[in-house]
Each structure stands twice: as structure tokens, then as C-alpha cells.
C-alpha positions in Angstrom: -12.7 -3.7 -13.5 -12.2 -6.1 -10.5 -10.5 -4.4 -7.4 -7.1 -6.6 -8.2 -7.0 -4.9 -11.3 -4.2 -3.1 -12.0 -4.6 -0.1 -14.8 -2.0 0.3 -17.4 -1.5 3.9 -19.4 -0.4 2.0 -23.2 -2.2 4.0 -25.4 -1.7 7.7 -26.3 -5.0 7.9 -27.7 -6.9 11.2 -25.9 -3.9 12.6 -24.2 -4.3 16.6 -24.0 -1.5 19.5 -23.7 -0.9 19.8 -19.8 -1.5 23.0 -18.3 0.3 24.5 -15.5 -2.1 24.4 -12.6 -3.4 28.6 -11.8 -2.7 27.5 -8.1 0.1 25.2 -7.0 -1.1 22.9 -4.3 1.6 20.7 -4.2 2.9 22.5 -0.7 6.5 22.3 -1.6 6.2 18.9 -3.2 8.1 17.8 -6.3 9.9 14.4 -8.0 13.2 13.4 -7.3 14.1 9.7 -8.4 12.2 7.6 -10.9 13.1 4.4 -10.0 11.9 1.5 -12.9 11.5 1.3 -16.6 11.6 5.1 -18.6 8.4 5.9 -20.5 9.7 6.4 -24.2 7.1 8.7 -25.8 5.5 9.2 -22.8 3.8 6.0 -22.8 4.3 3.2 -19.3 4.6 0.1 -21.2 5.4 -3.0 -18.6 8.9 -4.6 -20.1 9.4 -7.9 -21.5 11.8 -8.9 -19.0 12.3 -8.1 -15.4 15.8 -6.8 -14.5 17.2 -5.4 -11.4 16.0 -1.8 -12.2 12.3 -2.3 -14.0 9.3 -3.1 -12.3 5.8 -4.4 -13.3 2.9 -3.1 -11.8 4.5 -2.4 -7.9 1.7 -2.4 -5.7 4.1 -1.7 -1.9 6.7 0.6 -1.0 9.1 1.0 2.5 11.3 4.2 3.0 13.9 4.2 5.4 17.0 6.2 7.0 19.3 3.9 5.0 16.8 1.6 3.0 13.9 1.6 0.6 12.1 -1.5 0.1 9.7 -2.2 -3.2 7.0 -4.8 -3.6 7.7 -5.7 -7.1 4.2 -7.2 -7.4 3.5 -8.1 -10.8 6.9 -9.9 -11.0 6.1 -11.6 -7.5 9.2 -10.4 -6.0 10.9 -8.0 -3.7 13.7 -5.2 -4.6 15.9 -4.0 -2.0 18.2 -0.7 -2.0 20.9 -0.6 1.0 21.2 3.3 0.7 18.4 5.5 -0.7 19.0 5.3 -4.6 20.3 8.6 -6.1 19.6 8.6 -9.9 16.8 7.5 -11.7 16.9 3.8 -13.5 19.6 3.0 -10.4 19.1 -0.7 -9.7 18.6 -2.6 -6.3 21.0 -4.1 -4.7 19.1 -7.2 -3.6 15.8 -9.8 -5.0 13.8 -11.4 -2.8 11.4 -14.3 -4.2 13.4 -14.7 -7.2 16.7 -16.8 -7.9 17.9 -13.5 -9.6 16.8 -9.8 -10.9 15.8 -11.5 -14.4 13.0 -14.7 -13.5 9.3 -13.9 -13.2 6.6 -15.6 -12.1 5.4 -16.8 -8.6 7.0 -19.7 -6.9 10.3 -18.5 -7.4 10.8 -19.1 -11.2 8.8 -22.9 -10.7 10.7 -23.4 -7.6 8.2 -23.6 -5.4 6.6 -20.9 -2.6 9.5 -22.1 0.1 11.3 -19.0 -1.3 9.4 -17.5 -3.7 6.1 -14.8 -3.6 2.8 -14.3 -5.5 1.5 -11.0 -5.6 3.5 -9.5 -2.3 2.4 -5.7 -1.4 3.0 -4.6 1.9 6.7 -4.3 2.8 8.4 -2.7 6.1 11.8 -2.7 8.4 11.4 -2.7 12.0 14.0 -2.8 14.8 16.9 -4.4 11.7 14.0 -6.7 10.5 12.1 -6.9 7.0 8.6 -7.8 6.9 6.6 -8.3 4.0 3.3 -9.5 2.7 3.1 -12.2 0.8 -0.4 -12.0 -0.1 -1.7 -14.5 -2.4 0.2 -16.7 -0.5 -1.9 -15.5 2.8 1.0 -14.9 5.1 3.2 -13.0 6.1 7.2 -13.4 5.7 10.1 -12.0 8.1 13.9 -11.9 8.0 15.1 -11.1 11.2 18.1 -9.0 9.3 17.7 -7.1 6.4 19.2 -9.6 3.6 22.8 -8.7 2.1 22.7 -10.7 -0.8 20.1 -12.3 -3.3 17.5 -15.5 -2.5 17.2 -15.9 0.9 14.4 -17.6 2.5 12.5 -15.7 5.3 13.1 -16.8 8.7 9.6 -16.8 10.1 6.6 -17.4 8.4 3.2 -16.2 9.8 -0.2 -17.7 9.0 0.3 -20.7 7.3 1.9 -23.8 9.3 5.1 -24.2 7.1 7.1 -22.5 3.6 5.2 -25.1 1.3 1.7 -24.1 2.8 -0.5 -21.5 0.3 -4.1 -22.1 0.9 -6.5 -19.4 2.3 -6.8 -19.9 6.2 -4.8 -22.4 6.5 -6.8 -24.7 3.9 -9.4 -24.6 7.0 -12.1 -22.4 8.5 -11.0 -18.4 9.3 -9.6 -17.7 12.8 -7.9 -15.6 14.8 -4.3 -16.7 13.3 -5.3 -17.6 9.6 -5.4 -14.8 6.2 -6.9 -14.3 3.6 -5.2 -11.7 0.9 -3.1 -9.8 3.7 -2.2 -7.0 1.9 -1.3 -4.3 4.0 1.1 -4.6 7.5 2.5 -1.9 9.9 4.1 -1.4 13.0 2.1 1.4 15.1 4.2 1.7 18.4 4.5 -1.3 19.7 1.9 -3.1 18.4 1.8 -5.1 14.8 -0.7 -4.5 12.6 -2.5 -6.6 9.3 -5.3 -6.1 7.2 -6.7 -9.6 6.4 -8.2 -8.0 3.1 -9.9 -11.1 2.3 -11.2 -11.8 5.5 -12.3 -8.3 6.1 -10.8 -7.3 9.0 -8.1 -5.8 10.8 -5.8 -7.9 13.3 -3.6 -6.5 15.7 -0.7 -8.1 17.9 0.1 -5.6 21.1 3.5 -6.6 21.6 5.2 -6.7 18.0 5.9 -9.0 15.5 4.3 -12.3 16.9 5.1 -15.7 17.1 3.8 -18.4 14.3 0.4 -19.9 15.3 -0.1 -16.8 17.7 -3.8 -15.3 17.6 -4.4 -11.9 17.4 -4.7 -10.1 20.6 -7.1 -8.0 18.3 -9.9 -8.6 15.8 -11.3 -5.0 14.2 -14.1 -5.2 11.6 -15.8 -9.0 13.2 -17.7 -10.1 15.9 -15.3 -13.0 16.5 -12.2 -14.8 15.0 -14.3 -16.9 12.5 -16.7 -14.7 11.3 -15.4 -13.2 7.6 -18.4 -11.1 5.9 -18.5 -8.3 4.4 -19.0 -4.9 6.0 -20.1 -7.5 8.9 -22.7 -9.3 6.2 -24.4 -5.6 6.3 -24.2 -2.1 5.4 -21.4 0.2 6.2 -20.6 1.0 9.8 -18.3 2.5 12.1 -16.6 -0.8 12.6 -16.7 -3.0 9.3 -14.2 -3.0 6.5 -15.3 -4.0 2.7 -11.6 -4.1 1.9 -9.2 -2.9 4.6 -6.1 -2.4 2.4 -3.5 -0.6 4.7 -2.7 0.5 7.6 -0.9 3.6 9.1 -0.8 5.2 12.8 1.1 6.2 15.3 1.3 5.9 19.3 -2.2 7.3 20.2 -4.2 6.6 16.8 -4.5 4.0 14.6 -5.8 4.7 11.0 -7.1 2.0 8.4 -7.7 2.1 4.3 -10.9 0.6 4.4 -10.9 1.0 0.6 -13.8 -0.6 -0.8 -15.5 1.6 1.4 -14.0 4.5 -0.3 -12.6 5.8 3.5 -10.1 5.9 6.0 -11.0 5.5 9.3 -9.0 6.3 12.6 -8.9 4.8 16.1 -7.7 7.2 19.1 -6.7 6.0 20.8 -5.6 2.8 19.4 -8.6 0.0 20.0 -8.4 -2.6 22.6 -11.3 -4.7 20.6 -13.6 -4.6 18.8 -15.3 -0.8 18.6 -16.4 1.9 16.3 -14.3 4.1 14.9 -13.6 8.1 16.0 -13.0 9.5 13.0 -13.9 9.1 9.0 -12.5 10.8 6.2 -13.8 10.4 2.6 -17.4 9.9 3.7 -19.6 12.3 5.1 -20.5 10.2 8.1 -19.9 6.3 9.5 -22.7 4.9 7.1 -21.8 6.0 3.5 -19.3 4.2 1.1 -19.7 6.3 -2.0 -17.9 5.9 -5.0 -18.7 9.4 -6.5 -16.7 7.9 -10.0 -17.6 11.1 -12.4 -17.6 14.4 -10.1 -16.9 16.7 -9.1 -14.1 15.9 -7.3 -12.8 17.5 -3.9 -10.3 17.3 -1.4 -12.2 15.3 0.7 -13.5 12.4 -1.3 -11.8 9.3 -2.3 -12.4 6.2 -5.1 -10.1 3.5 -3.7 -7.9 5.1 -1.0 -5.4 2.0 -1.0 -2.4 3.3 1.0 -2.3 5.7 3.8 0.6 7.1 5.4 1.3 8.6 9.1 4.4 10.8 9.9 4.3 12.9 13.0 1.2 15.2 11.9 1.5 14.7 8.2 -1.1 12.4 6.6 -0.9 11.1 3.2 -3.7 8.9 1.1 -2.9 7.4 -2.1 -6.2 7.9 -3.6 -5.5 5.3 -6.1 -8.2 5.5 -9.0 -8.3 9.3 -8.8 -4.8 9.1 -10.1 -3.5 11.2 -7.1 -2.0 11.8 -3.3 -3.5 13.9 -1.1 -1.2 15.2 1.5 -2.8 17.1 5.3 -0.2 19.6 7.0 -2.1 18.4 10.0 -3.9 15.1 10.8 -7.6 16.4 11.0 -9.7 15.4 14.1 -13.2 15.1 15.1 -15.5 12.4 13.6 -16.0 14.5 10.3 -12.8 15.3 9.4 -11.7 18.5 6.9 -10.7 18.3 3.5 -6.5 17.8 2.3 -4.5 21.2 2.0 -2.6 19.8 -0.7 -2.5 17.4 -4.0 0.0 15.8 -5.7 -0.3 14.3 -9.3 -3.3 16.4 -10.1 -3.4 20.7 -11.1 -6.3 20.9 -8.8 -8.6 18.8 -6.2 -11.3 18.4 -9.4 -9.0 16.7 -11.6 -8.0 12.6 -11.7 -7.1 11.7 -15.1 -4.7 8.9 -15.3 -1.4 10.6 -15.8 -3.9 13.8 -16.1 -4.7 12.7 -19.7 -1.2 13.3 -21.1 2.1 11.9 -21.1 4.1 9.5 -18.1 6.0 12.4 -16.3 7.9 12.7 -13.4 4.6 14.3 -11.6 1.6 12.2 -12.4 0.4 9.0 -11.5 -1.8 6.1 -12.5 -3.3 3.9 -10.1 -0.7 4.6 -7.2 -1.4 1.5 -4.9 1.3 1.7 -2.5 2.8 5.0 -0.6 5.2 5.4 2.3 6.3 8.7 4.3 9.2 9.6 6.2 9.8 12.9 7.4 10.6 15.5 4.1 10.4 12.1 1.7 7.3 10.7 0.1 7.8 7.2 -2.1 5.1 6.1 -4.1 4.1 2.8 -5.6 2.9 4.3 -9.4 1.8 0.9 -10.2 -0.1 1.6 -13.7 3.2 3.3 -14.4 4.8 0.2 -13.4 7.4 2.4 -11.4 8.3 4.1 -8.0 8.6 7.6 -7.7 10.2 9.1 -4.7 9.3 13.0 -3.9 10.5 15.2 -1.7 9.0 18.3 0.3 11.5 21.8 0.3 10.3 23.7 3.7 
């Protein structure tokens, strides 16, 4: 399996009775809305024909006060809801990428990349404006209003030197403006954030959203802005990235997916340059990238953390092919951090089984690629279930 790959549950073969967990750890946790296709005898099948309301393999998600925002990956498009949706199946309101809720395919349905996608994932609204990632596309796309209506074109386009423009750096050499597979964005107080997956590294703009052709005011995970390699063309460290997949944070602390590495690691506060990380979680130390694929599992180990999310104290990881979320009451500190206090998906911290070996439900996952957290609400980018689920905690 390639680290693109996206897992789909179509076969009941293997599933098992589920069994209610002896302990709940799901710290008040449960499923409200299932937002894409249903799962008719419990199986996620990806449906012949996008619509408005069914998703294929969603890889990004952005929750709001009044909007959620979906990366509709596999159908190279975004879905917009103005209002939080209230009832499972409900459609969006609005299709970016697409000339309507029913054409697939990047380029817009053959149009062309001026207003169409391939393979966007990170999404987010800040300060009225939407930002997303258009990653195979290696840039970055931003309306400077949330769009009313279907099939507008962004205003501002970031890393490539106009809308007909899709090669990898620019066509050119890497630098401290060109991307490579940006797959994750976020704002972390004032400063905009990217991970350049491709180019493995982190870059950082200190005052917002920048301009078009602006360098980064940061480079994490490089020497310089040219230099592209691999955990820095070495082992792991406590400043290299295999493949930093998202980013999450907040005023004094900056926190990254690194997730080929099997870690997140945290910034506090939030780096000037280039420096080594203050904290790891999923790793034992700065130097180990792990997989630990067959067990036992624990509450502090991931395989493929590729989403993270920050609200106030809560932290929540999207341990993607461990088929669960892990959720801290707390954001844990010191270099070594503690284990999660809670999981969702999964009866216990030793299980991952895609959709825990039995049937899609409301509470499991497979491959969940994208997550984002706002106060009480958690929505979750269930990709191999080619669906969102939004949960929500009750205090």
C-alpha cells in the first residue's frame, strides 16, 4: 500500500459480532450526523455518481460557527454547508471545483485547472475567507468570501504563477515559495501555516495569508529553501519530516503530523526558524519512526497520524491506519509526552480494525484522513467510509 492509498471496507468477508467495550473510553463522545452515501448492509461502497450529498474517499474537513467545509477528494472537489447540517444524507449547499454536484474528475469535468481541483485535502475559513489545498495541483487556492453559489474561481492563487499552472515547484527547482503535494494548511494565531508534503517540510508565513510569489518567512524540516530530502537525506530527528501531513496549534505552540514518521511533533513556543522540536508524541524519543503495524497497541503509539487537531487544551490525532481518534483532556507537555485518555472508533487502546472488523456504523472508522475540532464538536474525514462523520462531546 503506497501512502496515497486510500482503503476501502467492500467486502464483508471476516466481520465479527461487535462487542460493547468493558470500559467506555470515549469521554462523553458519540455520533451525530453522517453526512455522505448510507452503508446498505453495512458495507461503504464509493457510489457511481457524485451528487451533492455522497462523497468518495474525503481526505479534509473545516468546522465552523456557521460553516463546515469538506474536501471531497476522490471527486476532486469541495462541498460547502452554510449552516451546520442537521440530518444525516443532508446535502451541501455549494461545489467548488466542479460545474455542478454531479461531474467528477479533476480539471473541472475536462475544463481545465483555472477552476477545477485534483486531489484537494486541507480546507479552512479565516477572518470570512476559504482556503483550501489543492494538492496535486501544488498550491494553494483562496476566496476572499466564503462562496454563495456554485463554480467560482478562487481569487488568489498561491504557489504556482497563474490558474492554468500545475507542475511541482513551479515546473522549476524547490524554493522558498514553490510546493510540492501541500496537503495540510492552518492558521495558528496570526501566522499561516503549510505542510509542503512533497517537499518535506513545514513553511510558515508570520503575518497571515500571504501574497502570491511571497517566500516563506519560515522553512521547518530544511537547511534552506531548495533543499527537499527526506528526513533531511538522514535518519529521523527533532527537526525533519518524512511526510508532514497537517498542521494544528495555537498561540504559543505549534504542532505538526509528521506522519511518515509515525509522530506529532510540537513547537512552544511557535519557531522562528529552523530548530528542533520540544515535544514528541507517538515515539519514544526524537530519533524513532516506528511503525509498530501488528501490536500491541496503546494509547500512545501511532501508524499514520494524518490529522491533528488543537482546541484550547483538547488535542485530537486521527490515527489514520489504526482505524481510530485519540482524543487528550489536556495537551501533554514535556519532550515525552503521556499517552491519550480517551479513543474513539475503537472498544479499547489495543484494538484498530477497520470499522473494528464488523459492519460501517455510526462509531467506527476506516482510514480517517482528515479531522477538525471546535469546542464540544469533532468532524471527521472517514475517508475509507467515503463519508464525514461529525461527533459531539456531552459534559
Amino acid at each position: 500500500m503506497s501512502r496515497y492509498t486510500v482503503r476501502h471496507n467492500v467486502s464483508g468477508l471476516g466481520m465479527r459480532r461487535d462487542v460493547a467495550p468493558a470500559v467506555d473510553l470515549r469521554g462523553g463522545w458519540a455520533p451525530e450526523i453522517w453526512l455522505g452515501a448510507p452503508a446498505p448492509g453495512g458495507l461503504a461502497l464509493p457510489s457511481g455518481k457524485p451528487s451533492m450529498a455522497w462523497m468518495y474517499s474525503p481526505r479534509g474537513v473545516f468546522i465552523g460557527d456557521r460553516h463546515l467545509v469538506v474536501a471531497d477528494s476522490g471527486n476532486h472537489r469541495v462541498l460547502i454547508w452554510h449552516g451546520l447540517p442537521e440530518h444525516d444524507e443532508q446535502p451541501a449547499d455549494v461545489v467548488l471545483g466542479q460545474p455542478d454536484g454531479e461531474t467528477e474528475g479533476h480539471g473541472a469535468g475536462g475544463r481545465g485547472p483555472e477552476q477545477g481541483m485534483h486531489l484537494p485535502t486541507g480546507v479552512l475559513i479565516h477572518d470570512g475567507r476559504l482556503v483550501v489545498a489543492d494538492a496535486w495541483h501544488h498550491r494553494i487556492l483562496v476566496w476572499n468570501s466564503v462562496p454563495e453559489t456554485s463554480d467560482v474561481a478562487p481569487d488568489l492563487i498561491l504557489g504556482q504563477s497563474g490558474p492554468g499552472e500545475v507542475e511541482v515547484n513551479r515546473g522549476g527547482d524547490c524554493s522558498a515559495s514553490s510546493l510540492y503535494w501541500p496537503f495540510g494548511i492552518a492558521m495558528v494565531g496570526a501566522a499561516f501555516w503549510v505542510a509542503d508534503t512533497g517537499n518535506r517540510r513545514v513553511l510558515g508565513w508570520r503575518n497571515g495569508i500571504p501574497d502570491p510569489d511571497q517566500p516563506a518567512d519560515v522553512i521547518l524540516g530544511q537547511s534552506d529553501g531548495s533543499s527537499h530530502e527526506e528526513n533531511r537525506g538522514g535518519p529521523a530527528g527533532p527537526a525533519s519530516f518524512r511526510w508532514p501531513h497537517d498542521i494544528a496549534g495555537r498561540d504559543d505552540l505549534l504542532l505538526v503530523a509528521d506522519a511518515g514518521d509515525h509522530r506529532v511533533l510540537g513547537w512552544s513556543p511557535q519557531p522562528a526558524g529552523d530548530t528542533d522540536a520540544d515535544l514528541v508524541l507517538g515515539q519514544p524519543d526524537f530519533t524513532s519512526a516506528e511503525e509498530w503495524p501488528y501490536g500491541p497497541h496503546t494509547n500512545d503509539k501511532f501508524r499514520f497520524p494524518y490529522a491533528i487537531g488543537l482546541d484550547g487544551d483538547t488535542l485530537a490525532v486521527a490515527d489514520t491506519a489504526n482505524n481510530r481518534v485519540l482524543i487528550w483532556d489536556g495537551m501533554p507537555d514535556g519532550p515525552h509526552c503521556r499517552g491519550a485518555d480517551h479513543v474513539l472508533a475503537q472498544p479499547d487502546f489495543g484494538a484498530n480494525g477497520e470499522n473494528r472488523w464488523t459492519a460501517v456504523q455510526h462509531d467506527t472508522l476506516c482510514w480517517p484522513y482528515g479531522l477538525s475540532l471546535r469546542g464540544d464538536r469533532l468532524a471527521v474525514a472517514d475517508s475509507g467510509n467515503n463519508r464525514v462523520m461529525l461527533w459531539k462531546r456531552s459534559r
